[in-house]
N, C-alpha and C positions, 0 to 999 in steps of 0.2 A: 798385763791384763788389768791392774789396779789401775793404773796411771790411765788406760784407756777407758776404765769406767768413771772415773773423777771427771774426763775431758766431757764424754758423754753426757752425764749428769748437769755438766755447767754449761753446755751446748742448750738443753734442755729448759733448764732454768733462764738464760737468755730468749732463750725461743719466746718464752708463756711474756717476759717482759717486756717482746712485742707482738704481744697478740697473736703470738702463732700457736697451733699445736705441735705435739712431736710426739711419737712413739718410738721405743727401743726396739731392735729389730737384732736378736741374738742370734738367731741361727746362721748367720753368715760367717760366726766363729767356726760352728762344727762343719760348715763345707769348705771351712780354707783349704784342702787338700784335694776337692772335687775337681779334675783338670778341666770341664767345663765353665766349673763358676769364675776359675781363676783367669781360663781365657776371656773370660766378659769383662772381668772386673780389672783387667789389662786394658783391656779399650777404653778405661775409665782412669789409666795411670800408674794403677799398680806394676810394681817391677817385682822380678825374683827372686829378693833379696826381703821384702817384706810379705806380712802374715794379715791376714784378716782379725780383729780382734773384738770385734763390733759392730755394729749397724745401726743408723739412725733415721726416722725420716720425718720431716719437717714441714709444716703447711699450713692452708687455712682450714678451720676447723667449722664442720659444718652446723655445728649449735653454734655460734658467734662467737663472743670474750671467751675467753679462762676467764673460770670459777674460781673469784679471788676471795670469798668468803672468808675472814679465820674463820679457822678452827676452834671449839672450846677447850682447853686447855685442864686436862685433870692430873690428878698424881703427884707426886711430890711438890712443894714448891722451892724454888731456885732463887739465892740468893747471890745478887750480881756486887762484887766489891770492887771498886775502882782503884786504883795505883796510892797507895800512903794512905788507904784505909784500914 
């Protein structure tokens, strides 16, 4: 489950770096055992031996760009040391 949220996450992040959108789509975890959903998502590849563990979906976004604004940055401040500092 972690390892499949990390992939999602960075699926995600690629996405916005070219101008797409993407939304997380979880409930496809909680029906991995639905024998209908599993029969569809077979026509899509899935074999027997594997589990649903996420869902993502990916596209153009109908306000235009990602809002690549920073952010302002409060709370602590972070101090960055380089190697033989």
């Amino acid at each position: 489950m972690a390892d499949s949220a990390c992939a999602l996450e960075n699926m995600m992040i690629a996405a916005n770096a070219l101008d797409l959108g993407s939304c997380w789509i979880n409930q496809l975890h909680w029906l991995d055992e639905n024998p209908e959903v599993r029969k569809f998502m077979k026509t899509y590849g899935l074999s027997d031996d594997e589990t649903i563990t996420g869902g993502l979906i990916i596209g153009y976004p109908d306000t235009g760009l990602p809002d690549r604004t920073p952010l302002e940055r409060k709370g602590n401040p972070v101090t960055w040391l380089g190697a033989g500092e």
